[in-house]
VMD Tcl script that builds the backbone (N, CA, C; Angstrom):
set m [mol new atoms 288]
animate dup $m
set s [atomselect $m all]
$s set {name element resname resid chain x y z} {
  {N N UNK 1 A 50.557 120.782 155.093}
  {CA C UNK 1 A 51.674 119.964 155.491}
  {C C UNK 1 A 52.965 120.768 155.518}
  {N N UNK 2 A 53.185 121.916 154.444}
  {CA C UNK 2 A 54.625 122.563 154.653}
  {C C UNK 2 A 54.593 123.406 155.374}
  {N N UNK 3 A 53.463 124.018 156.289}
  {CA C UNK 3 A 53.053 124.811 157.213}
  {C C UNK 3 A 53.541 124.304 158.767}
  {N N UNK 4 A 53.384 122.797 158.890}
  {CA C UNK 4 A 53.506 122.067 159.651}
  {C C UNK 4 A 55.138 121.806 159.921}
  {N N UNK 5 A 55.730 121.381 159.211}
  {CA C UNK 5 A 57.337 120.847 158.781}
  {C C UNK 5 A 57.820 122.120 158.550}
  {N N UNK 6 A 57.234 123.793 158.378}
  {CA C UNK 6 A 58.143 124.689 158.671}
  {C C UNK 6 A 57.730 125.125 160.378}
  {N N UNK 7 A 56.916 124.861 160.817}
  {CA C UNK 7 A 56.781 125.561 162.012}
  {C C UNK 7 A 57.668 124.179 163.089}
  {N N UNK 8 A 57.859 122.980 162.669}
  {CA C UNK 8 A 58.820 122.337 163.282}
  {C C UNK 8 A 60.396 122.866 163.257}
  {N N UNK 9 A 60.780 123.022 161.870}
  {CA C UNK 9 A 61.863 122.826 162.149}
  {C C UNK 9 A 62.155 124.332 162.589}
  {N N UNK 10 A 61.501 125.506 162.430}
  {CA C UNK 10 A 61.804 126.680 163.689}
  {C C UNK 10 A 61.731 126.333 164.514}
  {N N UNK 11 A 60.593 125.675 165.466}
  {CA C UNK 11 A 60.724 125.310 166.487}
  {C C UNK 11 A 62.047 124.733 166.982}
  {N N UNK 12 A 62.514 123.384 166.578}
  {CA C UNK 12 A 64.194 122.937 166.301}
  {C C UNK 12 A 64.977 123.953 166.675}
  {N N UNK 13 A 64.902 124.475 165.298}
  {CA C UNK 13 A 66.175 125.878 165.300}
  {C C UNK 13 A 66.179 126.532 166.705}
  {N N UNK 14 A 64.832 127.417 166.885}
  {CA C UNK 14 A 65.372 128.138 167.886}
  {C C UNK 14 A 65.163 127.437 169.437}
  {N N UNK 15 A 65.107 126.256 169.628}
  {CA C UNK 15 A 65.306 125.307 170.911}
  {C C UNK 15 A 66.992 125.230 171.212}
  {N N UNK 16 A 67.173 124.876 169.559}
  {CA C UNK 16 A 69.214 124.872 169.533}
  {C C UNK 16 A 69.244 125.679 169.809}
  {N N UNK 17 A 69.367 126.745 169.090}
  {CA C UNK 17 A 69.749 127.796 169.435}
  {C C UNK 17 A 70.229 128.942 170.603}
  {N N UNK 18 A 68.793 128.567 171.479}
  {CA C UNK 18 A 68.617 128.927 172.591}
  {C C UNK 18 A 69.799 127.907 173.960}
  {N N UNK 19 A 69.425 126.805 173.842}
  {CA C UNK 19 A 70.256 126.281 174.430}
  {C C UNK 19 A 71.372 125.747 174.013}
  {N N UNK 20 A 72.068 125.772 172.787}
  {CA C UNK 20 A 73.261 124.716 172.875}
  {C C UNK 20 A 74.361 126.338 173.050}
  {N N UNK 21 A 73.508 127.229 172.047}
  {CA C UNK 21 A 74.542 128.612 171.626}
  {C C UNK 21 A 74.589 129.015 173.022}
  {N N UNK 22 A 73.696 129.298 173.358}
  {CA C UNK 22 A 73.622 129.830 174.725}
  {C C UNK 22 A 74.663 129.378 176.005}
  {N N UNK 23 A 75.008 128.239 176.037}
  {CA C UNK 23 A 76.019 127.590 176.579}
  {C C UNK 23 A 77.240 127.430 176.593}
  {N N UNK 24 A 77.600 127.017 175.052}
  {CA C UNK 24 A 78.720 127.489 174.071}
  {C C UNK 24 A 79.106 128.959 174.433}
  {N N UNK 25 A 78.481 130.179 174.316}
  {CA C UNK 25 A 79.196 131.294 174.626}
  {C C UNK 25 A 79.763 131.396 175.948}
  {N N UNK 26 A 78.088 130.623 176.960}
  {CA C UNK 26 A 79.257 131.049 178.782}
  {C C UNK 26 A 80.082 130.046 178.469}
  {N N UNK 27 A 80.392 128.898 178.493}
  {CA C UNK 27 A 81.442 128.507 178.686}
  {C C UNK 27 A 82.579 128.680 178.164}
  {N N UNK 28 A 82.526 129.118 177.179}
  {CA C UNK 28 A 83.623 129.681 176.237}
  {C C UNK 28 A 84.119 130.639 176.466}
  {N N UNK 29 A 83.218 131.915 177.504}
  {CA C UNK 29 A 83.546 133.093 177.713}
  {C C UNK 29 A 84.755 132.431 179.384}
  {N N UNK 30 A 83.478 131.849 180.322}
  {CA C UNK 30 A 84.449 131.231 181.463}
  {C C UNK 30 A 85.940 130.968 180.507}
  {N N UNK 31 A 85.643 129.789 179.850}
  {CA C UNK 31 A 87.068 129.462 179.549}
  {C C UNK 31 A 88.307 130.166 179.004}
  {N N UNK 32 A 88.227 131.287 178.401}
  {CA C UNK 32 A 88.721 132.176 178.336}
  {C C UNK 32 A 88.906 132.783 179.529}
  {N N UNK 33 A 88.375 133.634 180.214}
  {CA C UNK 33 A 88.470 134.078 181.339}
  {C C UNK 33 A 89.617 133.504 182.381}
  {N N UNK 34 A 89.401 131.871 182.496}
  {CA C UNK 34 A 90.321 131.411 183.609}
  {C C UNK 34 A 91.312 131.151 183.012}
  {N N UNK 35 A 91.955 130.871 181.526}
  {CA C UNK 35 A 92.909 131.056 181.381}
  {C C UNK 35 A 93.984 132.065 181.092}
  {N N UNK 36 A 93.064 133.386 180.969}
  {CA C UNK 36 A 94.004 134.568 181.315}
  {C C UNK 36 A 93.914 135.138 182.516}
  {N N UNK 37 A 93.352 134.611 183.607}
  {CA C UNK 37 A 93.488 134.964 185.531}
  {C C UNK 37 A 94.483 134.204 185.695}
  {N N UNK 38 A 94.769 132.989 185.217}
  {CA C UNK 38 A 95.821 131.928 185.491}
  {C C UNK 38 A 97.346 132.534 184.685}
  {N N UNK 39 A 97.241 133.086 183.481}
  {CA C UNK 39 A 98.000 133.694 183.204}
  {C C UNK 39 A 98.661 134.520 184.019}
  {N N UNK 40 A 98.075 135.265 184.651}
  {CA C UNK 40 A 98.137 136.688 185.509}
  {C C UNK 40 A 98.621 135.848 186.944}
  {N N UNK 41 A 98.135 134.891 187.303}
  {CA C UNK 41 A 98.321 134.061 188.554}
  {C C UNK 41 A 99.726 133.845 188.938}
  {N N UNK 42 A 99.680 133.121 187.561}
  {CA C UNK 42 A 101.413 132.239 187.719}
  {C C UNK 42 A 102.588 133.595 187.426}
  {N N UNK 43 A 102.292 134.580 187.166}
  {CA C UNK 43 A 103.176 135.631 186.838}
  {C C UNK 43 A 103.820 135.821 188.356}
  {N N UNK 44 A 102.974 136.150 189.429}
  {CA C UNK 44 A 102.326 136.935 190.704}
  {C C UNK 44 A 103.294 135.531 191.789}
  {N N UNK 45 A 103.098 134.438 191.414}
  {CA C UNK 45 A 103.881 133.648 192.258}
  {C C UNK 45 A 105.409 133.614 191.954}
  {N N UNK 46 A 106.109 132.629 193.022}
  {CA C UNK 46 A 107.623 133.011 193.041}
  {C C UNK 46 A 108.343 132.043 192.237}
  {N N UNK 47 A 109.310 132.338 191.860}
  {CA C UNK 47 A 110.092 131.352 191.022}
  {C C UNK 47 A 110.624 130.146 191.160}
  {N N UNK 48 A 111.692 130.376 192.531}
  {CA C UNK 48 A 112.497 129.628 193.450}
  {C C UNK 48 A 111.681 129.630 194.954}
  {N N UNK 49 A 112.315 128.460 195.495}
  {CA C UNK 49 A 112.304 128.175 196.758}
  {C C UNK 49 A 113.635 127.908 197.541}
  {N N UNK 50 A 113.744 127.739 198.380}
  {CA C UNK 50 A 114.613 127.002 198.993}
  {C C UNK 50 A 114.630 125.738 199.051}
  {N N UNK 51 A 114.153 124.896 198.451}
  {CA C UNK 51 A 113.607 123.597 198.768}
  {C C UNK 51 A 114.991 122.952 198.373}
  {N N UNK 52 A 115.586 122.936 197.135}
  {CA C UNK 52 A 116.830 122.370 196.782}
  {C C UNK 52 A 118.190 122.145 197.762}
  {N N UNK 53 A 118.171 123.476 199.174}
  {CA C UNK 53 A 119.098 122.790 199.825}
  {C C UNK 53 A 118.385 121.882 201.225}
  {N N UNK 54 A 117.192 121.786 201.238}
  {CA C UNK 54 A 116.555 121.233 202.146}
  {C C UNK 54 A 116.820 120.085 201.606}
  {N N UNK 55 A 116.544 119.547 200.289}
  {CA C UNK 55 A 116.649 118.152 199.947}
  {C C UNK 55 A 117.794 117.905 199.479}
  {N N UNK 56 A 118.605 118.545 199.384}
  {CA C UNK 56 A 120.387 117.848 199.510}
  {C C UNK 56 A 120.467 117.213 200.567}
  {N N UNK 57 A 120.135 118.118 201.896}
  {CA C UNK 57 A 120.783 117.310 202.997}
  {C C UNK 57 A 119.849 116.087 203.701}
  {N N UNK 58 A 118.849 115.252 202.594}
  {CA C UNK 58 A 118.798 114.128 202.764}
  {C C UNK 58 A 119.881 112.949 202.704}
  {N N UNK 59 A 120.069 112.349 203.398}
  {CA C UNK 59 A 120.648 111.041 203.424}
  {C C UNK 59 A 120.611 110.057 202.058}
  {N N UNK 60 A 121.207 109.138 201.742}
  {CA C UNK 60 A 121.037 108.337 200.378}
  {C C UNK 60 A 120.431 107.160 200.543}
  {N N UNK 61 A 119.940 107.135 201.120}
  {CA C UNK 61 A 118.630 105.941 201.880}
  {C C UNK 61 A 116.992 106.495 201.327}
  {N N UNK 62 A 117.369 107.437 201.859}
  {CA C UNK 62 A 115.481 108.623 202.293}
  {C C UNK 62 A 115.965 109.160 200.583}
  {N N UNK 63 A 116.589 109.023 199.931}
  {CA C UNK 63 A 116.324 109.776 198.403}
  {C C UNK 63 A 115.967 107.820 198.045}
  {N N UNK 64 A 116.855 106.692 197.765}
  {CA C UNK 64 A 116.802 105.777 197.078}
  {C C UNK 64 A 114.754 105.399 197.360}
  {N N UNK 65 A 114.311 105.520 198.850}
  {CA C UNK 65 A 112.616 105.201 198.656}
  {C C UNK 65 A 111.839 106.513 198.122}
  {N N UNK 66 A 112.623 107.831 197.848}
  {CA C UNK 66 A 111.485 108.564 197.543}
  {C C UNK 66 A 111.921 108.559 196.055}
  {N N UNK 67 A 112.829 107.867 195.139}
  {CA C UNK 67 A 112.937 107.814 193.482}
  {C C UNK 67 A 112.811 106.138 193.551}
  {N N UNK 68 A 112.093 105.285 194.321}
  {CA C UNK 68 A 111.406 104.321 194.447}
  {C C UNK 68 A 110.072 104.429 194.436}
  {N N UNK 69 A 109.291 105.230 194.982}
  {CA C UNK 69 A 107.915 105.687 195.192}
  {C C UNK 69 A 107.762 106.442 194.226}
  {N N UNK 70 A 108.660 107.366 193.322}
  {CA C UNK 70 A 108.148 108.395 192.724}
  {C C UNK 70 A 107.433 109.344 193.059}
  {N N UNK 71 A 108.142 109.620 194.330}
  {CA C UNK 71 A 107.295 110.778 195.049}
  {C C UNK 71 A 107.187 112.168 193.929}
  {N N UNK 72 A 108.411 112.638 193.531}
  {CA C UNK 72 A 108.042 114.320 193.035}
  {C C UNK 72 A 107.689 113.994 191.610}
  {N N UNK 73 A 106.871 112.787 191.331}
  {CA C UNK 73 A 106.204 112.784 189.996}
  {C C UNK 73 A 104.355 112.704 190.785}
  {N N UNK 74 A 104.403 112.200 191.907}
  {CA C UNK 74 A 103.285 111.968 192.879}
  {C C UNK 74 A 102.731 112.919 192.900}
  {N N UNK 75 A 103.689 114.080 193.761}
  {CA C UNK 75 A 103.590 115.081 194.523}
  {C C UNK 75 A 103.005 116.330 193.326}
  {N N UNK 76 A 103.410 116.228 191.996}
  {CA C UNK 76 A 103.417 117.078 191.257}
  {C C UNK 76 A 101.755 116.860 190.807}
  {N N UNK 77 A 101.467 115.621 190.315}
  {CA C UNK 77 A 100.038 115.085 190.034}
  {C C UNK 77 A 99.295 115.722 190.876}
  {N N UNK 78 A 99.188 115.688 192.065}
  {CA C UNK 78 A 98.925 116.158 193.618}
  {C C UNK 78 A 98.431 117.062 193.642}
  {N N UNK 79 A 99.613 117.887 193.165}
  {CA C UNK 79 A 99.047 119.413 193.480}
  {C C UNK 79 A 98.219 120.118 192.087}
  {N N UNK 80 A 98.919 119.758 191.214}
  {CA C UNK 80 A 97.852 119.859 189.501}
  {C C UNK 80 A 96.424 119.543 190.169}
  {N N UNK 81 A 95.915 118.328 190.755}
  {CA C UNK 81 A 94.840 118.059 190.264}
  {C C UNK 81 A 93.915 118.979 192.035}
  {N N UNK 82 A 94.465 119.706 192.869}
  {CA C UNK 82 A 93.886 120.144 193.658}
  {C C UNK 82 A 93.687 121.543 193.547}
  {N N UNK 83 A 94.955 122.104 193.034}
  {CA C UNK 83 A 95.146 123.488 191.969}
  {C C UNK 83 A 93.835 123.515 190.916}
  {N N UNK 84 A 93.557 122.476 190.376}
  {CA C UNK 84 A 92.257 122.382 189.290}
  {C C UNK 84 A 91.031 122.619 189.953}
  {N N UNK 85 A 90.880 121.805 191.106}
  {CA C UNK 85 A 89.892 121.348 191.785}
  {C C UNK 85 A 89.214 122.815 192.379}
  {N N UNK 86 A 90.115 123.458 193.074}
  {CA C UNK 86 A 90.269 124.609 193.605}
  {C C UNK 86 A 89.685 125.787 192.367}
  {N N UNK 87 A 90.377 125.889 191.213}
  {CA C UNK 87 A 89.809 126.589 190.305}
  {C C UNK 87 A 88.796 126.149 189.562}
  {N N UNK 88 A 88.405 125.020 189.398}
  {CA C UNK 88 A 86.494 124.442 189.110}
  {C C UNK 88 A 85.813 124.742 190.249}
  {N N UNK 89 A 86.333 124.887 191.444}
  {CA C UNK 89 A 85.688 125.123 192.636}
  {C C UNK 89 A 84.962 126.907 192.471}
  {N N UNK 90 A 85.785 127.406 192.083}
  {CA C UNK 90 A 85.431 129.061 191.959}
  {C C UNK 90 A 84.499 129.375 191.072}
  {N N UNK 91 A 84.440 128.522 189.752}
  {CA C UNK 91 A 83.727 129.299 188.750}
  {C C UNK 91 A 82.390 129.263 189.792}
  {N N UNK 92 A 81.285 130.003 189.722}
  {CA C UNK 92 A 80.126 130.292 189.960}
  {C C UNK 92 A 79.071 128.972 189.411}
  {N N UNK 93 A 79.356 128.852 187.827}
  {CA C UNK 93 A 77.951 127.883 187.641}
  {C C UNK 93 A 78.301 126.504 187.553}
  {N N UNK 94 A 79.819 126.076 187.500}
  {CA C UNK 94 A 80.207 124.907 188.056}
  {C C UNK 94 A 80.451 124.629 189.082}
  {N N UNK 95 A 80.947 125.268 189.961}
  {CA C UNK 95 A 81.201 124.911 191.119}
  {C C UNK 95 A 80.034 124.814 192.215}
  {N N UNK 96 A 80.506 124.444 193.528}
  {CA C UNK 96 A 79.001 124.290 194.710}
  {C C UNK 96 A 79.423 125.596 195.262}
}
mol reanalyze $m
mol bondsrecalc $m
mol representation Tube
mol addrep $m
């Protein structure tokens, strides 16, 4: 019987082992990984735009529906979650 109940719970052990550790490291290694490419990313892009005098010379109509809509709280969600999409898109064993 303790022949039995030790060759189980090795069995156990190295099933975990094999798969949970095994997983735990790539993803852990990915996750590391994309957050120091992203590091390196956002360095590499630009600071400013011009955008600030483009949207002065809106009218006070076309600003009162776009801080009605909440557009640049929209717009910001927007691009976060396609920016993400885009970088889950790359990894190799998550992505298609």
């Amino acid at each position: 019987m303790y022949r039995i109940l030790v060759s189980a719970i090795n069995y156990l052990l190295g099933w975990v082992l094999k798969q949970a550790t095994m997983k735990a490291i790539i993803f852990g290694a990915l996750t590391f990984l994309i957050s120091e490419i992203m590091g390196v990313v956002t360095k590499l892009l630009p600071d400013s735009t011009n955008l600030v005098s483009l949207f002065d010379q809106l009218p006070d109509p076309a600003w009162y529906f776009i801080n009605l809509a909440q557009l640049p709280f929209g717009l910001s969600v927007v691009f976060s979650a396609l920016v993400t999409r885009f970088i889950i898109g790359m990894i190799p064993i998550v992505g298609k």
